[in-house]
C-alpha positions in Angstrom: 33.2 -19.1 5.3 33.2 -19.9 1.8 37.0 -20.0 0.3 35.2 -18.3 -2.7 33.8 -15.3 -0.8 36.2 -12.4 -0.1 36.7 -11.4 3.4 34.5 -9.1 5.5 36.8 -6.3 6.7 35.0 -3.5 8.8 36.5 -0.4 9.1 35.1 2.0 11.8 35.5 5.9 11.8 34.1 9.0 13.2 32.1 11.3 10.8 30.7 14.4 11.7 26.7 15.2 10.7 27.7 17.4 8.3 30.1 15.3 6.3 27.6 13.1 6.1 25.0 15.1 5.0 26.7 16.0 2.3 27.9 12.5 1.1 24.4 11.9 0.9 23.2 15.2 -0.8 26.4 13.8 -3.7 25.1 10.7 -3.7 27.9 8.8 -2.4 26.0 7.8 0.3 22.9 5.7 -0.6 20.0 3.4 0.9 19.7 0.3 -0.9 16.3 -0.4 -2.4 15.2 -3.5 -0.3 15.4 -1.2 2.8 12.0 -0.4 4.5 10.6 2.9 4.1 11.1 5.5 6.9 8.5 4.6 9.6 9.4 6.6 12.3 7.1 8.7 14.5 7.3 12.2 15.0 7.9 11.6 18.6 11.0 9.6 17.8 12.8 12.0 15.7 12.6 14.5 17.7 14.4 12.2 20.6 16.8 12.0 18.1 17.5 15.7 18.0 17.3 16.0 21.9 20.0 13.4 22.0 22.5 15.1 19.8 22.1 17.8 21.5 22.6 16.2 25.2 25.8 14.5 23.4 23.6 10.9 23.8 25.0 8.4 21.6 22.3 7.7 18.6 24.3 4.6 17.3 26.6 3.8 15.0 25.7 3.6 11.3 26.7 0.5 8.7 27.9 1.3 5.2 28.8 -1.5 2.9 31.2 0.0 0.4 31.4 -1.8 -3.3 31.8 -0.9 -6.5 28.4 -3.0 -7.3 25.8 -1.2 -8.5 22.6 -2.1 -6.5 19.1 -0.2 -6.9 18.7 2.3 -4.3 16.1 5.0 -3.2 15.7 8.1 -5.1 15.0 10.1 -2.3 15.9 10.0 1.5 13.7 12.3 4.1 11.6 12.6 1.3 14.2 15.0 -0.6 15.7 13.8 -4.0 19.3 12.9 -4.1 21.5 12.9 -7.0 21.9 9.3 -9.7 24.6 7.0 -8.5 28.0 8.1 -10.0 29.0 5.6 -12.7 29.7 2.1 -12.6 33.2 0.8 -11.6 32.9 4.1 -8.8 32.9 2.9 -5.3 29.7 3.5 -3.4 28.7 3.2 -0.1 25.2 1.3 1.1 23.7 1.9 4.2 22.6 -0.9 5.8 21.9 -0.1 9.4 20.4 3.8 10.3 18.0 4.4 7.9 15.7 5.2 9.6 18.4 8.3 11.6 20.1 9.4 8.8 16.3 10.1 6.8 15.6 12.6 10.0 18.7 14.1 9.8 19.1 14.4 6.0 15.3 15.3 5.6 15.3 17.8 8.5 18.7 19.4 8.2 19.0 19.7 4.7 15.5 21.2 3.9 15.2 24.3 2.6 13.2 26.9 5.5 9.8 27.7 4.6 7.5 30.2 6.3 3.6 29.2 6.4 1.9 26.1 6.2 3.2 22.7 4.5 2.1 21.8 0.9 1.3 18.5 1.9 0.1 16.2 4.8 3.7 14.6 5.0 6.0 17.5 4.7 5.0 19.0 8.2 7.2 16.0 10.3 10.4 17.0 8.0 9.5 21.3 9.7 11.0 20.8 13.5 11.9 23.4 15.2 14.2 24.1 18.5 12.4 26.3 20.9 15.2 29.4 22.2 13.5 30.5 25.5 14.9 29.5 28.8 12.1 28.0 30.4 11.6 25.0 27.8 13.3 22.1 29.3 13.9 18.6 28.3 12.8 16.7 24.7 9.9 19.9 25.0 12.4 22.0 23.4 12.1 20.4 20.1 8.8 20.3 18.6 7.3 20.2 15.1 4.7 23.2 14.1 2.5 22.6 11.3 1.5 26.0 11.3 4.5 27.2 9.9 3.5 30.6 11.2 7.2 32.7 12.3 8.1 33.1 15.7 11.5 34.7 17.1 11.7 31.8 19.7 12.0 28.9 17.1 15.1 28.0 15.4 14.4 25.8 12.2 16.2 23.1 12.2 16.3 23.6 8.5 18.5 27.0 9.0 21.1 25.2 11.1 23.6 24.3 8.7 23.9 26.9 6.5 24.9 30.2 7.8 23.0 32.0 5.3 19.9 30.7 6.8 20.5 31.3 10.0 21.8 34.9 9.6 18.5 35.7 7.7 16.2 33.7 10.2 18.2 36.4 13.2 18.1 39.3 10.8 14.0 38.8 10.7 14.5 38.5 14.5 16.2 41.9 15.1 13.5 43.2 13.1 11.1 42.3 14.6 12.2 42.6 18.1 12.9 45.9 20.5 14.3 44.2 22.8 17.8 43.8 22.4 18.7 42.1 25.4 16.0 39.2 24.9 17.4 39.0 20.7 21.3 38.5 21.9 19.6 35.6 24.5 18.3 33.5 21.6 20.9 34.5 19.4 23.4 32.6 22.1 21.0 30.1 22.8 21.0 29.2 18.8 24.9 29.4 18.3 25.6 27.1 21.4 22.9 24.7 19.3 24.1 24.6 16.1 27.5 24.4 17.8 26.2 20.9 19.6 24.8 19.8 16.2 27.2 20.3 13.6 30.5 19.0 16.1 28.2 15.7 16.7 30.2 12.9 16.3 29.1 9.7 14.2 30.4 6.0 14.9 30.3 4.8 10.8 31.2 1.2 10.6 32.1 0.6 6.6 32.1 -2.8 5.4 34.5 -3.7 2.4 34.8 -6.4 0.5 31.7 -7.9 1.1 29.4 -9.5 -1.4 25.8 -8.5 -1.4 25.7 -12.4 -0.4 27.4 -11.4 2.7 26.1 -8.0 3.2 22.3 -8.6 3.4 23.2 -11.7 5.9 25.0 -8.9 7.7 22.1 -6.7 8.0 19.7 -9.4 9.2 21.7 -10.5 11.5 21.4 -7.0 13.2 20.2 -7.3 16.8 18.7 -3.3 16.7 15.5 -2.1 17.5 15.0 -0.5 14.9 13.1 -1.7 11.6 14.1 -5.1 10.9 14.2 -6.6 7.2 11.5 -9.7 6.9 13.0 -12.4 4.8 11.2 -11.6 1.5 12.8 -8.4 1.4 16.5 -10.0 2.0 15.4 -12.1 -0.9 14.0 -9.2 -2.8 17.8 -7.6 -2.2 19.7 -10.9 -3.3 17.4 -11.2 -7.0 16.4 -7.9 -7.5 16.2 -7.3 -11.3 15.7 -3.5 -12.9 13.2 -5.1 -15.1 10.3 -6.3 -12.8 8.6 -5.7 -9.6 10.5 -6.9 -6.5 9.4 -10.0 -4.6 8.7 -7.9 -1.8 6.8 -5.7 -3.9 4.9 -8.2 -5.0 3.8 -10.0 -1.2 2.9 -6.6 -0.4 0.2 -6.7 -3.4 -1.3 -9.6 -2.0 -1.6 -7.9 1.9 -2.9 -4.8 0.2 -5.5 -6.9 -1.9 -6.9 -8.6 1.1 -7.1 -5.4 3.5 -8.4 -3.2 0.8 -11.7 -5.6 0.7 -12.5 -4.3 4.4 -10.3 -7.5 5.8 -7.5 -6.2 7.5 -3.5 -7.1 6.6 -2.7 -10.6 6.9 0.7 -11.1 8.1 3.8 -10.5 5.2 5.6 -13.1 6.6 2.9 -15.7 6.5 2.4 -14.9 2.8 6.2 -15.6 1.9 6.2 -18.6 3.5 2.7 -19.8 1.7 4.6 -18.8 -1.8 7.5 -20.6 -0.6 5.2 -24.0 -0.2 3.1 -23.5 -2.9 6.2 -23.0 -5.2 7.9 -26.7 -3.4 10.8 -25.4 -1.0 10.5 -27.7 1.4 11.7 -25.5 4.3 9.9 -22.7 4.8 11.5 -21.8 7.5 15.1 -21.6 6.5 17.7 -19.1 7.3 19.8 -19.5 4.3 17.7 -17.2 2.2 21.1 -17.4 -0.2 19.7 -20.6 -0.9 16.1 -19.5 -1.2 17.0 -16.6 -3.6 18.6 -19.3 -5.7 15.3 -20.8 -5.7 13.1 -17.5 -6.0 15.2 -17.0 -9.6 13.5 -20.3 -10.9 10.2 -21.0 -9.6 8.5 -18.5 -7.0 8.0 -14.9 -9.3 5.8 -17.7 -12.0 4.0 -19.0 -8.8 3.5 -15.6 -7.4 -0.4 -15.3 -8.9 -1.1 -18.9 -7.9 -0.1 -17.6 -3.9 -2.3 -14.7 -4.6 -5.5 -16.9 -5.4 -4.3 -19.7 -2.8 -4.2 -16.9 0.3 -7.4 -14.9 -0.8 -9.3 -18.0 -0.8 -7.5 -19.3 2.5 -8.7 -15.3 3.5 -12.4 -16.0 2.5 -12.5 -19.6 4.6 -11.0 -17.8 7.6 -13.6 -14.8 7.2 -16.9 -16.8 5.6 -16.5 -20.3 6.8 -14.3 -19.7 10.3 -16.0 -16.6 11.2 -12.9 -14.6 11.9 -14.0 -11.2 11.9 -10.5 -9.7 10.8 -7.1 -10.7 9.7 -5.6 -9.6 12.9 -6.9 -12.1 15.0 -5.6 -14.9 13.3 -4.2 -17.1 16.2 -1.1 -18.4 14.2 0.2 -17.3 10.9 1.4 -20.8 10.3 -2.5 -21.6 9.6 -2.7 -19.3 6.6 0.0 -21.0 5.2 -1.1 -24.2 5.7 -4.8 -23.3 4.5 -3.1 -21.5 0.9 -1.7 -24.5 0.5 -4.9 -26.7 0.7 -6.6 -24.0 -1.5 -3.9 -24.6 -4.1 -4.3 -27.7 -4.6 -8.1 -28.0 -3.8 -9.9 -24.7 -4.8 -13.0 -26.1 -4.3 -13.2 -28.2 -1.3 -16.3 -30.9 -0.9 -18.6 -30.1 2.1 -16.6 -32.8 4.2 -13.4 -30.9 3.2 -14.7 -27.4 4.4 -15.7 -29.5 7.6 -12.4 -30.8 8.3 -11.1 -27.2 7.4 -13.3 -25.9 10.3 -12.6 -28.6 12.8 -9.0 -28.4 12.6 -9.0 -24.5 12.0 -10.5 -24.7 16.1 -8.5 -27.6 17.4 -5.5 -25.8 16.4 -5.8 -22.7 18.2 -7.3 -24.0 20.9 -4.4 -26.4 21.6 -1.2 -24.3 20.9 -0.7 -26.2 18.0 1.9 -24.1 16.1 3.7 -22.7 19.6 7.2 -23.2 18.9 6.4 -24.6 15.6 9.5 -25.8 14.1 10.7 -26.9 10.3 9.8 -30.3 10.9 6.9 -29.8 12.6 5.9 -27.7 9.7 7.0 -30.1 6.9 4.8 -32.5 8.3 2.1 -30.4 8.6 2.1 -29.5 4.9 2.5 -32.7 3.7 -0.9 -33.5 5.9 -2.5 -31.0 4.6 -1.5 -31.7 0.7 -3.1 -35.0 1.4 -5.8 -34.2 2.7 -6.3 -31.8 -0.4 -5.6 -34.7 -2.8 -8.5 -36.5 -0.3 -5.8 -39.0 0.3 -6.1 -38.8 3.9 -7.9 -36.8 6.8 -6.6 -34.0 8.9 -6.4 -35.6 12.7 -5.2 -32.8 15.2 -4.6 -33.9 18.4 -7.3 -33.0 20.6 -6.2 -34.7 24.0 -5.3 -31.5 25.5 -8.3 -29.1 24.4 -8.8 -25.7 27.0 -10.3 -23.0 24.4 -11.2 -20.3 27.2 -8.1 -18.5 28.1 -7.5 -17.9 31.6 -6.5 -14.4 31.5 -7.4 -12.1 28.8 -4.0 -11.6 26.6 -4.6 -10.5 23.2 -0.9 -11.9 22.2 -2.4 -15.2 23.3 -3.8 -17.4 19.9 -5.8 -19.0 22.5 -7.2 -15.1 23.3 -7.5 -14.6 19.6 -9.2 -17.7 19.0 -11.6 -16.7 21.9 -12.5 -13.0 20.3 -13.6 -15.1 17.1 -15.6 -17.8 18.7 -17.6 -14.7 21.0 -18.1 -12.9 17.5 -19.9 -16.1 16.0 -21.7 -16.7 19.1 -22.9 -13.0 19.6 -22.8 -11.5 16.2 -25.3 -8.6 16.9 -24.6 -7.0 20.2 -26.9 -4.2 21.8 -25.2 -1.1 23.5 -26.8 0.4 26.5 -29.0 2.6 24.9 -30.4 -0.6 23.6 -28.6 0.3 19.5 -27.9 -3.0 17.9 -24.6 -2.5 16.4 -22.2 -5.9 14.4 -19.4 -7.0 16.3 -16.9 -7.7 13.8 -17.6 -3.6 12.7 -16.1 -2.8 16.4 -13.3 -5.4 16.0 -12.5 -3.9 12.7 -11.3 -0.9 14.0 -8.4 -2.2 15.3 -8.5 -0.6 18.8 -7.5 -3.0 21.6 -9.6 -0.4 24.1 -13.1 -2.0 22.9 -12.1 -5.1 25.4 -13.4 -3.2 28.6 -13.4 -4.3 31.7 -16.9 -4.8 34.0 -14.9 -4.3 37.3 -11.1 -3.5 37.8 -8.2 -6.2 38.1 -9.6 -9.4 36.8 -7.9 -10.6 33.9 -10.7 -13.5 32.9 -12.3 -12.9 29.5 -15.6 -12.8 31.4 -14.8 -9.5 32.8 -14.2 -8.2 29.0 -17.3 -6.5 27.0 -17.5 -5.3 23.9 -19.9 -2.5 24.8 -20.3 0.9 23.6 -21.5 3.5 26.3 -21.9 7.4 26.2 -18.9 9.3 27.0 -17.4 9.2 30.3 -19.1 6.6 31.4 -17.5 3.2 32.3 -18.6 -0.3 31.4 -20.0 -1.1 35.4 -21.8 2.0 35.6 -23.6 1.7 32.5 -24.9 -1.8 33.6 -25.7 -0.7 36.9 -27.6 2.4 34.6 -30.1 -0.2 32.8 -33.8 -0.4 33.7 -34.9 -2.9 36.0 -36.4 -5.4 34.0 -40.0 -6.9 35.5 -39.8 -8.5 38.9 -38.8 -11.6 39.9 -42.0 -13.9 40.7 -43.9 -11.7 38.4 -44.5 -14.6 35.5 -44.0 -17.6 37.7 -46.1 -20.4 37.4 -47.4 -18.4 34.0 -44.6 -19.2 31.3 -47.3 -18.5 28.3 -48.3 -14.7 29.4 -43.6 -14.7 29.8 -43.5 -15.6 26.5 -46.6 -13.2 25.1 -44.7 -10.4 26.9 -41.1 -11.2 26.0 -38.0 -10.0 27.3 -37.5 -6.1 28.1 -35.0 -4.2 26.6 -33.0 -4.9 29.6 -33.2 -8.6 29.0 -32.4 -8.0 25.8 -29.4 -6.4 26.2 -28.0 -8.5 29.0 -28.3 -11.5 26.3 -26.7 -10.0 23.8 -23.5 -9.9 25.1 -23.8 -13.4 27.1 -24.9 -12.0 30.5 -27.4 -13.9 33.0 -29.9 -11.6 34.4 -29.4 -13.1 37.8 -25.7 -12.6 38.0 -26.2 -8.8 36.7 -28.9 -8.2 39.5 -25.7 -9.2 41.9 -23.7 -7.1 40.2 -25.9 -4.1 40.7 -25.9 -4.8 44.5 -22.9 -4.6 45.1 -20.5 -6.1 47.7 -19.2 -9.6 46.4 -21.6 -9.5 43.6 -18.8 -8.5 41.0 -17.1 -11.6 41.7 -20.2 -13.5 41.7 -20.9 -11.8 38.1 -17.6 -12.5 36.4 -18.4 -15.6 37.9 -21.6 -16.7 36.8 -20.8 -15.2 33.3 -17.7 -17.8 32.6 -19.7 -20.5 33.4 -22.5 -19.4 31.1 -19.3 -19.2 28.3 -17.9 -22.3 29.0 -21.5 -24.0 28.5 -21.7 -22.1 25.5 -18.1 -23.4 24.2 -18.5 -26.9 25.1 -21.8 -26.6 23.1 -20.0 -25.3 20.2 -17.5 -28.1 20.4 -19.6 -30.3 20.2 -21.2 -28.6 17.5 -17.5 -29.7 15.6 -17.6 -33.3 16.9 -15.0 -32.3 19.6 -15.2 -33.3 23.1 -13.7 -31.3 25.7 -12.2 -32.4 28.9 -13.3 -31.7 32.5 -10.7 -28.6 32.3 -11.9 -26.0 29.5 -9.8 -22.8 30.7 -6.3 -23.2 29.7 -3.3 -20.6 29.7 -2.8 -17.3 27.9 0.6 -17.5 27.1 2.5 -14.9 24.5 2.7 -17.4 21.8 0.6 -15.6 18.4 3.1 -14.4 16.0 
């Protein structure tokens, strides 16, 4: 530690919800502006309710008290809260349960409503408690966007404040004859609000910390919760009133890129591309202090340079690669390393855009970046800065090349890299009503359920199809559905009358999508004709790959299926 830097003293307690509900509804309480927003699923805040209720710890919560004043939300569980109180007043930050305190501030301290929501949003913040006996489990919490009254649900909204809940029972009574079946929910409903407002909170308080200190703090969190990327801790360390926040900003540039129909490029990826473009030699550093030190100087003026670096690195990967969308880049490490060509080379000669392409492939079919580390990296860019300057050529290493993945693994870059080369090789697909429909449309959708499967349990990407069929109807049993095409021996010995006929719509299909008639004929028999399928169709892709390598003016070994392992970021 730093003889400069105060020391960290934490200071745990136990809070109950309440209190802490209304530090936050004073203000006292805040959420620091370079936290995510709340993300959570319905599904998960109701857990969170079931838990209290069970007596299940939730976790404990992180404040970092100080008398700075750092920007915070305006509003937590989508309700407002109060300003800060003013300056020289200690405050306390919370820098780990943002995402459990929103649900119980937003849920808790909303006021009851009867009827529908006003908006889309507001419905999660409605959950309700179901009374009756027979509701076990999580089941007994559940949201209900109708809003519509019932005797058996308890809002959650009425739970701290008697007033609510004495006028939600009154409407009960009223409505009910049956006294005996009113006092069982009315007991049900005290022994709940009972469970909820005596929760106990573990509230860890951090003091005399430096925001320094306290964002280090929060990344270092091992939670599985949200997790702060590093331009956001860097956004926290140089936040200024007065302009956008970095983070802000790199979220700009993702939006840009998916709003042309593209897909988000990673964050990450993006930071790291500024952070090369702008000169820090480390792009990989874990002493974001020093970074932010940096960010003051030089990255917000390079910010709109990044932006026209990664679109056009975006436009190579979607025009000149073939990538059909961001999400199937194989490693993020390669947009940074293309925005940093296209910075300093806009507009690349025809050799460059070559050499783009070339390396681009022997790159993710190698497992080039795999454990990429800072010096690996550093090297990397200085490569690539000179072959933008054309003072040298790009020379990946293509001794160990295997671009067909040996099982089908979609965290794989060599599984990602195979998706793209399949979209360039069969761009316009038929489904089996014979429908030409694009490939990179499908992909687009981001739906990892368009890979299906011919026949059960093989993981090779042979056995994977991108092909639409009617409902209820699998992948197998729509091939098996297709119309013979013309016999066998029909045309042989008379290739002109084949080629005056032309292939049926069967044939037609089947080629589409990289299938050999005689392997599908197999399959259609049955017996060990699945395997012989799958098996015929990876050597037709293989053929197909090594042509396409070739194609580059790369030569593949004897050995082209190499290992999905998890190693895309």
């Amino acid at each position: 530690m730093r003889t400069d830097q105060a020391e960290i003293r934490p200071d745990p307690t136990i809070a109950l919800v309440g209190d802490l509900l209304t530090d936050i509804a004073k203000g006292t309480i805040r959420v620091p502006a370079f936290q995510r927003p709340f993300v959570w699923r319905p599904a998960q805040m109701l857990e969170l309710f079931d838990s209290i209720e069970r007596g299940y710890p939730i976790g404990s919560l992180l404040l970092w008290q100080t008398e700075l004043p750092i920007p915070s939300l305006e509003r937590i569980g989508g309700l407002p809260i109060p300003p800060p109180p003013p300056a020289g007043q200690q405050i306390s930050y919370l820098l780990d349960g943002h995402q459990r305190v929103s649900t119980l501030f937003g849920v808790l301290n909303r006021p009851p409503r009867r009827g529908p929501t006003e908006d889309d949003e507001d419905w999660r913040w409605q959950v309700y408690r179901d009374l009756r006996a027979d509701q076990i489990g999580s089941e007994r919490y559940r949201h209900h966007r109708s809003g519509r009254w019932s005797p058996h649900l308890l809002p959650l909204a009425a739970v701290m404040r008697t007033r609510d809940f004495l006028g939600h029972f009154r409407e009960v009574e009223l409505a009910s004859r049956d006294v005996e079946q009113v006092d069982s929910l009315i007991r049900e409903a005290e022994a709940v609000v009972q469970r909820i407002k005596s929760y106990k909170l573990t509230v860890v308080r951090l003091q005399g910390a430096s925001l320094d200190q306290a964002v280090n703090v929060y990344a270092r969190l091992n939670r599985t919760g949200t997790r702060m990327d590093p331009d956001q801790m860097v956004s926290a360390l140089t936040y200024r009133q007065a302009q956008p926040s970095l983070a802000s900003r790199i979220d700009d540039i993702v939006t840009s890129v998916a709003d042309t129909g593209y897909g988000e490029l990673p964050r990450l990826a993006v930071f790291r591309s500024l952070l090369a473009i702008a000169g820090e030699s480390d792009i990989m550093s874990p002493r974001w202090s020093l970074v932010a030190n940096f960010v003051q100087n030089r990255l917000h003026d390079d910010l709109p340079h990044t932006e026209r670096a990664v679109r056009l690195a975006a436009e190579f990967l979607r025009n000149g690669v073939g990538m059909p969308n961001a999400r199937f880049l194989p490693y993020s490490h390669q947009l940074v390393l293309l925005a940093t060509f296209f910075h300093t080379c806009p507009e690349p000669s025809g050799r460059q855009y070559d050499g783009l392409r070339r390396w681009f492939w022997v790159t993710s079919w190698s497992n080039a970046f795999a454990g990429a580390t800072s010096t690996m990296l550093r090297r990397a860019l200085a490569e690539m800065r000179r072959f933008a300057t054309g003072e040298a050529d790009l020379r990946p290493d293509v001794a160990e090349l295997r671009p067909m993945p040996e099982s089908f693994n979609l965290n794989s870059a060599l599984t990602k890299a195979y998706v793209i080369w399949e979209a360039v090789e069969f761009p316009r697909r038929l489904d089996m009503l014979g429908q030409p429909f694009e490939v990179a449309n499908a992909l687009a959708t981001g739906d990892n359920q368009i890979f299906r499967q011919v026949v059960p349990r093989d993981p090779r990407p042979a056995n994977r199809l991108i092909f639409p069929t009617t409902p209820n109807t699998s992948v197998l049993a729509a091939l098996k559905g297709l119309a013979l095409p013309t016999g066998p021996g029909l045309f042989d010995g008379n290739p002109e009358l084949r080629r005056l006929v032309g292939p049926s719509k069967t044939e037609q299909i089947l080629e589409s999508h990289g299938i050999p008639v005689k392997s599908w004929r197999r399959l259609c028999d049955g017996g060990n004709g699945a395997q012989i399928f799958i098996e015929d169709r990876t050597e037709l892709l293989e053929r197909r790959l090594r042509a396409f390598a070739d194609h580059l003016g790369v030569q593949l070994g004897g050995q082209v299926a190499g290992a999905a392992d998890d190693d895309s970021e």
